[in-house]
DRENDO-1510 file (C-alpha; in Angstrom, 1 decimal, always signed):
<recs>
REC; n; res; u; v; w
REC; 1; UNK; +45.1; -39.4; +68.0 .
REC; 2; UNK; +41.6; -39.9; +67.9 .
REC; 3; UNK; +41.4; -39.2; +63.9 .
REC; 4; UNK; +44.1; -42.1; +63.6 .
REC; 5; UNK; +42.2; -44.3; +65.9 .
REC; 6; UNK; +38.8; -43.7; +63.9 .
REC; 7; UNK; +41.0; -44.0; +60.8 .
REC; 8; UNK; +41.8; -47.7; +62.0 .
REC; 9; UNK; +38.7; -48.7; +63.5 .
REC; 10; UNK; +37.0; -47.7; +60.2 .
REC; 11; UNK; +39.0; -49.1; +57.6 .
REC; 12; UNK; +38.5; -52.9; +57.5 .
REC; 13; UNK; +40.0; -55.5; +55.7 .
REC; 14; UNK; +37.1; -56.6; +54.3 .
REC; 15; UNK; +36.6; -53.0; +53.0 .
REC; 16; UNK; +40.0; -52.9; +51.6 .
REC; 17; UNK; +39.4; -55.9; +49.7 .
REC; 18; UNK; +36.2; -54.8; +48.4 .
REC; 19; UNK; +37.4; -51.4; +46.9 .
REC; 20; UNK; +40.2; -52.6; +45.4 .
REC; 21; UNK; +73.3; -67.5; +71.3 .
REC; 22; UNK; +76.0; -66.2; +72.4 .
REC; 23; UNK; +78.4; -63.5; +72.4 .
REC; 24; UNK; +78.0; -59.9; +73.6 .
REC; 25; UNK; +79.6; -56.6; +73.4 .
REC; 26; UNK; +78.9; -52.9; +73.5 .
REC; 27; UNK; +76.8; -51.2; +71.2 .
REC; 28; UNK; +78.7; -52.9; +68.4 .
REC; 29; UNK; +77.8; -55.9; +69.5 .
REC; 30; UNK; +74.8; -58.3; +69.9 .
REC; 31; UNK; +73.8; -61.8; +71.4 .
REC; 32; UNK; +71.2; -64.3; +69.9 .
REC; 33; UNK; +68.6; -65.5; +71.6 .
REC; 34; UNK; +67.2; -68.1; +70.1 .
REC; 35; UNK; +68.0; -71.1; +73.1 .
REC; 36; UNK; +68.1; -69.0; +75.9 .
REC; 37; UNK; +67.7; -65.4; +77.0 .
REC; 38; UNK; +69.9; -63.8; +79.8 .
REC; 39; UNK; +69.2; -65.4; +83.3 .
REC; 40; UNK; +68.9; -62.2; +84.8 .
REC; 41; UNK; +67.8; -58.6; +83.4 .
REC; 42; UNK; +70.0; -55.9; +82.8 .
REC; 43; UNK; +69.9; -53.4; +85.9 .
REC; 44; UNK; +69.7; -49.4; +85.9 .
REC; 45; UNK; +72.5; -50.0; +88.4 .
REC; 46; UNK; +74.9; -52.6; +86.2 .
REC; 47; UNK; +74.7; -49.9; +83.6 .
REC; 48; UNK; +73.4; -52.0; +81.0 .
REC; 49; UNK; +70.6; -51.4; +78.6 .
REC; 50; UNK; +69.6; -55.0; +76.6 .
REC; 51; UNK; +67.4; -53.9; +73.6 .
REC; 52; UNK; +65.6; -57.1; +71.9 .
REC; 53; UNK; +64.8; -57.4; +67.9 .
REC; 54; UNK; +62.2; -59.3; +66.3 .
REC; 55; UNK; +63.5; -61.6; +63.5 .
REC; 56; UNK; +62.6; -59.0; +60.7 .
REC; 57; UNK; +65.0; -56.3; +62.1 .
REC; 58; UNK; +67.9; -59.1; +63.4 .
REC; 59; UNK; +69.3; -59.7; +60.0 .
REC; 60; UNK; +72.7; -58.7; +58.9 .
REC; 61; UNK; +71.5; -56.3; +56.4 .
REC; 62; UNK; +70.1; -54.1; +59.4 .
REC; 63; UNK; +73.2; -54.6; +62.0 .
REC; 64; UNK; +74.1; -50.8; +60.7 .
REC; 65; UNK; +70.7; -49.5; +61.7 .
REC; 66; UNK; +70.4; -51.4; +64.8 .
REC; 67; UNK; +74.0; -49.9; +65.9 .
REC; 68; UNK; +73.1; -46.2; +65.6 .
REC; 69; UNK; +70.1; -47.0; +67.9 .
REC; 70; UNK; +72.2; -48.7; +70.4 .
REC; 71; UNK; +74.5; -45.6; +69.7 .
REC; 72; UNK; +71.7; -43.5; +70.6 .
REC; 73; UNK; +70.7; -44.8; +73.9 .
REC; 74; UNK; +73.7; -45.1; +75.0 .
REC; 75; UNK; +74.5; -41.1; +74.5 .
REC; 76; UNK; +71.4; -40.2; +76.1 .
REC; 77; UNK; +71.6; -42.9; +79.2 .
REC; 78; UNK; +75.4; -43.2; +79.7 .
REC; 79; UNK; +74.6; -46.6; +80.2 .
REC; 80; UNK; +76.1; -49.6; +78.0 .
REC; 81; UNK; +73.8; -51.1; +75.4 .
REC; 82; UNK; +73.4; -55.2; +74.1 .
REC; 83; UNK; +71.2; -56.1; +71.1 .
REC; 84; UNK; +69.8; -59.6; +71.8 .
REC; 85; UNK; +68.4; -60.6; +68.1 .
REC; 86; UNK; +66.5; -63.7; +67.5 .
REC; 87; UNK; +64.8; -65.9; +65.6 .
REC; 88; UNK; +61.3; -65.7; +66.8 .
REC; 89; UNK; +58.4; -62.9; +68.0 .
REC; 90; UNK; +57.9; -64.8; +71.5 .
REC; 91; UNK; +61.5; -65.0; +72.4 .
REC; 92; UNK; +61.8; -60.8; +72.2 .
REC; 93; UNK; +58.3; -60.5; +73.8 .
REC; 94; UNK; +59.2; -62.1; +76.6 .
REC; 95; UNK; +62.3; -61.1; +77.4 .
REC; 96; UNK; +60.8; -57.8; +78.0 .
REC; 97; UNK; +57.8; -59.0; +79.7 .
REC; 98; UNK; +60.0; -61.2; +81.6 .
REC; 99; UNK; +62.9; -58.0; +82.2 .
REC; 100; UNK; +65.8; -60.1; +80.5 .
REC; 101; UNK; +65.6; -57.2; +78.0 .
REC; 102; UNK; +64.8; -53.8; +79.1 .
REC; 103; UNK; +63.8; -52.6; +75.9 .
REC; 104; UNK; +62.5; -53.2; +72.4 .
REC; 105; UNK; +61.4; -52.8; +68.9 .
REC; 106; UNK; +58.3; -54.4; +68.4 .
REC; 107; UNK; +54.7; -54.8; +66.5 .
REC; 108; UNK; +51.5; -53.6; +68.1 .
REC; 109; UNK; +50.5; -57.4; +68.7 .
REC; 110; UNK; +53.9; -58.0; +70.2 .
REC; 111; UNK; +53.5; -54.9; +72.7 .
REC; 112; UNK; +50.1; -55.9; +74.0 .
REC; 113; UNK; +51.1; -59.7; +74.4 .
REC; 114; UNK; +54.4; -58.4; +76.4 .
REC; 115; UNK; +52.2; -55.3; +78.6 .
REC; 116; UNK; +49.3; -58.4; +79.4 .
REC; 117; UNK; +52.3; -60.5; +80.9 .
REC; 118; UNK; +53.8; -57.8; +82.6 .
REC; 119; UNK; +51.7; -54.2; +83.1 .
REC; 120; UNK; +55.1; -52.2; +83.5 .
REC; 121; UNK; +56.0; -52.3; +79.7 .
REC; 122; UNK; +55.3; -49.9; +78.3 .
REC; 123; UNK; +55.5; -48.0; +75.0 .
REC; 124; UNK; +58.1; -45.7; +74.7 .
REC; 125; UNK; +58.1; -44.2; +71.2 .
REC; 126; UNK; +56.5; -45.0; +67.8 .
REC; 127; UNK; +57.4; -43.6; +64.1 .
REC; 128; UNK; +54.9; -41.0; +63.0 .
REC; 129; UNK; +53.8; -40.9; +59.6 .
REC; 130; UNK; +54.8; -38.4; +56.9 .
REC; 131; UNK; +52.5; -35.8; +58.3 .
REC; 132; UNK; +55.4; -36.1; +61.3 .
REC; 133; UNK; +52.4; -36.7; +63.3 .
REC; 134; UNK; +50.1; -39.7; +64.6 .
REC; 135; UNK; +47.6; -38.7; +62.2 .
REC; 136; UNK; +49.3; -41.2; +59.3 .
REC; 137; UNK; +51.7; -43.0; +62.1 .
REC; 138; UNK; +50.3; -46.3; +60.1 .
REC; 139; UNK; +52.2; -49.5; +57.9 .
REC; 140; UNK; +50.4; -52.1; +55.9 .
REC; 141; UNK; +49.5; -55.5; +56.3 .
REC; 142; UNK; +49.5; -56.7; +52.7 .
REC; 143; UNK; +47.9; -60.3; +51.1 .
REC; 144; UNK; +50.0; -61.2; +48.1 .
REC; 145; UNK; +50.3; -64.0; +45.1 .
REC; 146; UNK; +52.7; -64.5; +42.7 .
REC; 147; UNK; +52.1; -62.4; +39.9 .
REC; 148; UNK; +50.2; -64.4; +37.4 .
REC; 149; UNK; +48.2; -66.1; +39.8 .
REC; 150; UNK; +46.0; -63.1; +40.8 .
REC; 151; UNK; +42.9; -64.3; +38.9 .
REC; 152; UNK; +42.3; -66.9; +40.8 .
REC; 153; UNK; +41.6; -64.1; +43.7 .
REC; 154; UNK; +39.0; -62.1; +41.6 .
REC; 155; UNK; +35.6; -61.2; +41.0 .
REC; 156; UNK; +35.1; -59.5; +38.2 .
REC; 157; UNK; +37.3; -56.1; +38.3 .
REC; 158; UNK; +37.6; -56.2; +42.0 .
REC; 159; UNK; +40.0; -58.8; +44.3 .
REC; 160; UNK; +37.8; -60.8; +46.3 .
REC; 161; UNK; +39.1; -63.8; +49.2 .
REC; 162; UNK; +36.8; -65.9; +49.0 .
REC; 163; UNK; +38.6; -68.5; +47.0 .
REC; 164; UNK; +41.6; -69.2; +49.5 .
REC; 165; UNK; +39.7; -71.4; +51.2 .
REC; 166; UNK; +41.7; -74.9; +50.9 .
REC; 167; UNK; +44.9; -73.1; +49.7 .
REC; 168; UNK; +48.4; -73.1; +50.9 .
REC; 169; UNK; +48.7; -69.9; +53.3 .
REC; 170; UNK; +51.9; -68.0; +55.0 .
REC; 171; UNK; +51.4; -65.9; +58.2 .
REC; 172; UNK; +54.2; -64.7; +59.7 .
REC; 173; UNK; +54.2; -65.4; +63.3 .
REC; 174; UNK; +51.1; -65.3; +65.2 .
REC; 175; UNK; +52.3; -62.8; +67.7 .
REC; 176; UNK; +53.0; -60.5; +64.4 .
REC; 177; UNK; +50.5; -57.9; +64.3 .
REC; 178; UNK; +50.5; -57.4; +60.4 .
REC; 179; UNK; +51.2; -61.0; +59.6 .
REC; 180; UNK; +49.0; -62.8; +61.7 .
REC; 181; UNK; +46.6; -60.4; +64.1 .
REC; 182; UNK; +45.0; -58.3; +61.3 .
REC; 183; UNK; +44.8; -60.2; +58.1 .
REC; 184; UNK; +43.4; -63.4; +60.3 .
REC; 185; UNK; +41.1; -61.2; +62.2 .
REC; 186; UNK; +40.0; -59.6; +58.5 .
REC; 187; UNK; +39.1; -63.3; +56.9 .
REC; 188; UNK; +37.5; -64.2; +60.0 .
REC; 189; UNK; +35.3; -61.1; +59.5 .
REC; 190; UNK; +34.4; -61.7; +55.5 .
REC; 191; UNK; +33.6; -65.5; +55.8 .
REC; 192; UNK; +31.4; -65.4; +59.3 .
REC; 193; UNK; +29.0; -63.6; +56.8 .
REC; 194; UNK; +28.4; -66.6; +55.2 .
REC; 195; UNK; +26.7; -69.8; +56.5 .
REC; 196; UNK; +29.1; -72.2; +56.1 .
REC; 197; UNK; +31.4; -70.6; +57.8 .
REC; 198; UNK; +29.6; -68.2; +60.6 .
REC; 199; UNK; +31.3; -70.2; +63.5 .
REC; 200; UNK; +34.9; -69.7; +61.6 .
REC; 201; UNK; +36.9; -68.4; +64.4 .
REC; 202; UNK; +41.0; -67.1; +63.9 .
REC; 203; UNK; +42.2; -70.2; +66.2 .
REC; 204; UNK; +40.7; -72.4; +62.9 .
REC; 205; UNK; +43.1; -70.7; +60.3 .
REC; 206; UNK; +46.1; -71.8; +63.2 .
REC; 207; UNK; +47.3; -74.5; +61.0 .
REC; 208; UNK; +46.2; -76.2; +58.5 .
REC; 209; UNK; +42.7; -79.0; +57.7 .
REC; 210; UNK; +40.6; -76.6; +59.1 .
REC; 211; UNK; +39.8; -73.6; +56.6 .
REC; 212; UNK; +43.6; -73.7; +54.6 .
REC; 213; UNK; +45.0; -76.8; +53.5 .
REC; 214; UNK; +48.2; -75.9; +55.1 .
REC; 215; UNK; +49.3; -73.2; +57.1 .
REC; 216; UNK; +53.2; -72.3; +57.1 .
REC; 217; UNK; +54.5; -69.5; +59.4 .
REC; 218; UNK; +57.6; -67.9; +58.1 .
REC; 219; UNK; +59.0; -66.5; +61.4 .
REC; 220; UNK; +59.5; -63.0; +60.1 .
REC; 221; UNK; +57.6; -61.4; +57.5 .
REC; 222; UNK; +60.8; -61.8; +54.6 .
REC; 223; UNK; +60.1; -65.4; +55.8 .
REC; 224; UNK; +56.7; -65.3; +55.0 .
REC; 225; UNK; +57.3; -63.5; +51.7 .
REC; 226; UNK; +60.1; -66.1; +50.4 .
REC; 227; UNK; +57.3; -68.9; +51.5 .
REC; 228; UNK; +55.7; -67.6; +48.7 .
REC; 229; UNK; +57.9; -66.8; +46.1 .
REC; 230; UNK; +59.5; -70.6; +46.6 .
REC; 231; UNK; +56.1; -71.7; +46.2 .
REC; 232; UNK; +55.6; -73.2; +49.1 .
REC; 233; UNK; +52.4; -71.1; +50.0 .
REC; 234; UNK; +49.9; -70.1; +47.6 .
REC; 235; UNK; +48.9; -66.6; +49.3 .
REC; 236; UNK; +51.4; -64.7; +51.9 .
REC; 237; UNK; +50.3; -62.4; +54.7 .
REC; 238; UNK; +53.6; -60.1; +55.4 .
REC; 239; UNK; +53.9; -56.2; +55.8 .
REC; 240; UNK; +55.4; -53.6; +53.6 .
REC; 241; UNK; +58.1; -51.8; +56.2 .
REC; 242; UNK; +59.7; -55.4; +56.6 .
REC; 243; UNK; +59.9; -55.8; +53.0 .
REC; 244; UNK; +61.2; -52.5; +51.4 .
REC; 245; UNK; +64.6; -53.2; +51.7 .
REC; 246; UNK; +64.4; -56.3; +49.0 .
REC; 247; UNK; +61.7; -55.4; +46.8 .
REC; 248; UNK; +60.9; -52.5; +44.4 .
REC; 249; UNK; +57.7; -51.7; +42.5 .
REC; 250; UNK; +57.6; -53.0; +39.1 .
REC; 251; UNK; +54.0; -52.2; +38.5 .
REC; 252; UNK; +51.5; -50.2; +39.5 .
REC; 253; UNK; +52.0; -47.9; +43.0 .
REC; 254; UNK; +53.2; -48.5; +46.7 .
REC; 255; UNK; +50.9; -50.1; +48.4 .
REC; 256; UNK; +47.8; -50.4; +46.4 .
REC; 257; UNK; +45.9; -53.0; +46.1 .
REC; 258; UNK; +47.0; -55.0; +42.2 .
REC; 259; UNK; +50.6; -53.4; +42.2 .
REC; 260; UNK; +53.7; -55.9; +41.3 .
REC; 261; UNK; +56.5; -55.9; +43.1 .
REC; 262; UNK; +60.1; -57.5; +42.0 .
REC; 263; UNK; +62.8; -58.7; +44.3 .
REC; 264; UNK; +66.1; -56.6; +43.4 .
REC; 265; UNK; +68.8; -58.7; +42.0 .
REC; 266; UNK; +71.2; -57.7; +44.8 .
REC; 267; UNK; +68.4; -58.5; +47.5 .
REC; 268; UNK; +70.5; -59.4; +50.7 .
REC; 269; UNK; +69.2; -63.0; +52.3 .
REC; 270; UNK; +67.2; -64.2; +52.9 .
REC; 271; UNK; +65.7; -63.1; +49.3 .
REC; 272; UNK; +69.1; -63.6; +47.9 .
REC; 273; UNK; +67.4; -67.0; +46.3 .
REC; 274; UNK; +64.8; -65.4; +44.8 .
REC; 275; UNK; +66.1; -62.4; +43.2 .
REC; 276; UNK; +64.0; -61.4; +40.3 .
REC; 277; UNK; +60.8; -63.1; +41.3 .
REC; 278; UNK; +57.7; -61.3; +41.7 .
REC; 279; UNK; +54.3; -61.3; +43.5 .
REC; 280; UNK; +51.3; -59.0; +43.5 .
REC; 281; UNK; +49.6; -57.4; +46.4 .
REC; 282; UNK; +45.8; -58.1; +46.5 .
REC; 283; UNK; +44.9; -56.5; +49.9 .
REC; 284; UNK; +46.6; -53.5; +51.7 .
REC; 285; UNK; +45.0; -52.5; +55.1 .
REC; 286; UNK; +46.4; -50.1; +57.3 .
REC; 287; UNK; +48.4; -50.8; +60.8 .
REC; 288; UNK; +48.9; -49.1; +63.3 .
REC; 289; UNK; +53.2; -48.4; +63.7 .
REC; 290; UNK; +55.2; -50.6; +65.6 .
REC; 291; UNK; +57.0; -49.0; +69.1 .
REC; 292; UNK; +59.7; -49.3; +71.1 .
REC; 293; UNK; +58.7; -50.6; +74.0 .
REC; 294; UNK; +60.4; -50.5; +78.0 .
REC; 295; UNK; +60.1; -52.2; +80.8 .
REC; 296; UNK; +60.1; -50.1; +83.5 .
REC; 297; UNK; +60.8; -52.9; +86.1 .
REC; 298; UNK; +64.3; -52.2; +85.1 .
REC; 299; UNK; +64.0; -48.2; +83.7 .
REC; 300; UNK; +63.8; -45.8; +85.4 .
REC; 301; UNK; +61.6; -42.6; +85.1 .
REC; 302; UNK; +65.0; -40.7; +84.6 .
REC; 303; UNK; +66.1; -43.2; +82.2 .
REC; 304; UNK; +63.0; -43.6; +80.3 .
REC; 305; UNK; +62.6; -39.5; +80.0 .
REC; 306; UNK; +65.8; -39.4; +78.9 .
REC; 307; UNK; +65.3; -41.7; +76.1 .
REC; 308; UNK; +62.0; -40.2; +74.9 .
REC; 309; UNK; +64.2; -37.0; +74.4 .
REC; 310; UNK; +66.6; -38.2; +72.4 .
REC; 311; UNK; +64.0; -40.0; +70.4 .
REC; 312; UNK; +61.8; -37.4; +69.7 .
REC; 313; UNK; +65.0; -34.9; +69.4 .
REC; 314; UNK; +65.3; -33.1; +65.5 .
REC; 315; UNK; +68.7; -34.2; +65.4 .
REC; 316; UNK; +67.3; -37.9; +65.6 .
REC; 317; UNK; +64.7; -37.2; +63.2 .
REC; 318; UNK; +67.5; -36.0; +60.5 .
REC; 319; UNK; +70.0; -38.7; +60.8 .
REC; 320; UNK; +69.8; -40.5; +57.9 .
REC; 321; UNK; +71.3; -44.0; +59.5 .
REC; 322; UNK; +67.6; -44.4; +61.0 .
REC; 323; UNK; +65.7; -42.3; +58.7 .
REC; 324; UNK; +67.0; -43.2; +55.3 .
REC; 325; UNK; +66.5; -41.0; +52.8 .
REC; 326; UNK; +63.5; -42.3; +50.0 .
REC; 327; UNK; +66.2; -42.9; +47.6 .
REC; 328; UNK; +69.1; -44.1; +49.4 .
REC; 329; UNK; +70.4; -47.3; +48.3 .
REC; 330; UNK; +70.9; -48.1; +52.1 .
REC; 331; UNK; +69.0; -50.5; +54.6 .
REC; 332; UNK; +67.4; -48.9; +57.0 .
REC; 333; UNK; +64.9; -49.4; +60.2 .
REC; 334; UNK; +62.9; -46.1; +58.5 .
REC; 335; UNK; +62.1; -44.3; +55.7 .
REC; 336; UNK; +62.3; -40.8; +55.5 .
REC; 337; UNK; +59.8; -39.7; +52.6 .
REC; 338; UNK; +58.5; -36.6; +54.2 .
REC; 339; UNK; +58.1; -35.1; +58.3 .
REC; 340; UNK; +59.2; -38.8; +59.7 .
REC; 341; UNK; +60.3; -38.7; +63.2 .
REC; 342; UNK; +59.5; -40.5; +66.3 .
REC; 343; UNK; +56.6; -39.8; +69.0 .
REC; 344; UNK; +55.9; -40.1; +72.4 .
REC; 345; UNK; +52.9; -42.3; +72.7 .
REC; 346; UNK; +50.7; -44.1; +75.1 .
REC; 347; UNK; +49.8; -47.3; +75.8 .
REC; 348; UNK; +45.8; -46.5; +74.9 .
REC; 349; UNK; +46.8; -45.6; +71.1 .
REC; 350; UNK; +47.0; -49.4; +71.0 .
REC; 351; UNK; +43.8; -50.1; +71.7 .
REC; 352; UNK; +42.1; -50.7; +68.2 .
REC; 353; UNK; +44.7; -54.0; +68.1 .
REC; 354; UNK; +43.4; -55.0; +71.1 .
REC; 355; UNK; +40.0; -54.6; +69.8 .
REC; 356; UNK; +40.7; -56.9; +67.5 .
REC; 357; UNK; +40.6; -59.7; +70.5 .
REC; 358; UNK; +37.3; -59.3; +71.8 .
</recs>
């Protein structure tokens, strides 16, 4: 763990840049959020386990994925299990601060908001890397442009930021970790070098007239991503995990820095509208991976251990529903490229996010 903490602490963005409502059911079932949240939290003793999604994993293109999780918990809990999706980070992160969800799948950001509101969430589990460790256990937080428009983001051979000052920019949601925590933390970082901008502070690149022109915020990081490709944003701060299941490489290799990636041409929404498009990544920096988080106002230890076990279990780690298989055509919550497989982990690992904040 403390490799993969020095491993994040260490590699920079400016580095990087450098070098480069409603119903409910069963498990089969789900209720948006995006009004209200349940009035009261689902109880160890009602029998019912709510789990909340962010808006990147409440699409219809995932409902499969987020199923055989439900189906999951609800094996190794006996308990009954309701996916509340929604439409934006906050309404997830706190219904789990708040115990109208009990648990969740959400960024590192998104964790630490919900454990400050409430010190009894907790994480749970998180997806190792392809070591099957916490060594690699990372995503990335990627800066794109449509392809053909890189130049203007150059200096000499190298991609350089320091010309999206004034320009249209896309974050995702400023609870998002990858979308909003790191890349904004990373600008901040390369421009208080500088004397025009050493009092430049992440609150200034909130919305727009301040450092960007405009500032658009996608709500999920596809969001952010089509806010690009529609022109609409100049340069797009969104994650690779989020993206996968609509885009392939065209040119170049995953997630380095100058690669082109295409939108398929049976992308599911919301990318449906821009099938064929294609931008080009011009900073990748590492992130730590999202857990599932619990509240354990409404868990209980015997609940929560018994979760963790079936998490962490091989059998998990093999079924290709969660962990999809590199070259499966299907959408999936995970990739399985190597040793994937989920992780008991603590709430310190987090710590380099929060890090980030002071």
């Amino acid at each position: 763990m403390k490799k993969a903490l020095l491993f994040i602490l260490t590699l920079t963005f400016f580095s990087i840049l450098a070098a480069c409502s409603s119903t409910s059911n069963s498990s089969t079932g789900e209720s948006t959020a995006d009004a209200e949240t349940k009035t009261t939290g689902a109880t160890e003793e009602g029998g019912t386990l709510t789990i909340a999604w962010y808006p990147n994993e409440s699409g219809a293109d995932l409902k499969d994925a987020r199923e055989e999780i439900g189906r999951v918990v609800e094996e190794a809990t006996g308990k009954t299990v309701e996916h509340q999706t929604t439409t934006d980070y906050i309404i997830a992160i706190e219904a789990l601060a708040n115990g109208n969800a009990d648990l969740a799948f959400m960024g590192a950001q998104g964790y630490i908001e919900a454990n400050t509101k409430n010190k009894n969430v907790q994480p749970l589990v998180v997806p190792s890397g392809p070591s099957g460790t916490l060594e690699d256990a990372v995503y990335h937080s990627w800066l794109a442009v449509k392809n053909g428009n890189e130049d203007e983001y150059k200096d000499g051979e190298n991609f350089s930021i320091d010309n999206i000052v004034d320009k249209k920019f896309s974050f995702v949601s400023n609870s998002s970790t990858s979308g909003f925590k790191v890349p904004s933390e990373g600008i901040v970082s390369y421009f208080n070098k500088k004397d025009e901008y050493k009092d430049l502070t992440a609150e200034d690149l909130l919305e727009g007239g301040n450092f960007f022109s405009e500032v658009l915020y996608g709500g999920s990081h596809q969001g952010s991503a089509v806010n690009l490709l529609t022109d609409k944003a100049d340069i797009a701060a969104f994650c690779d995990t989020c993206v996968n299941n609509y885009v392939e490489v065209a040119e170049g290799e995953e997630n380095k820095a100058g690669s082109v990636y295409k939108v398929k041409e049976d992308a599911a929404e919301p990318f449906n509208t821009v099938t064929g498009e294609e931008f080009k990544v011009i900073s990748v920096t590492p992130v730590l991976n999202a857990p599932f988080a619990v509240n354990m106002d409404n868990v209980s230890e015997e609940t929560r251990t018994a979760l963790v076990e079936a998490f962490t279990s091989d059998e998990l780690a093999n079924n290709e529903k969660l962990f999809v298989p590199e070259d499966s055509e299907v959408s999936g919550l995970f990739k399985k490229t190597d040793d994937e497989r989920f992780l008991e982990v603590e709430d310190a690992w987090f710590n380099p996010i929060r890090e980030l904040s002071k």
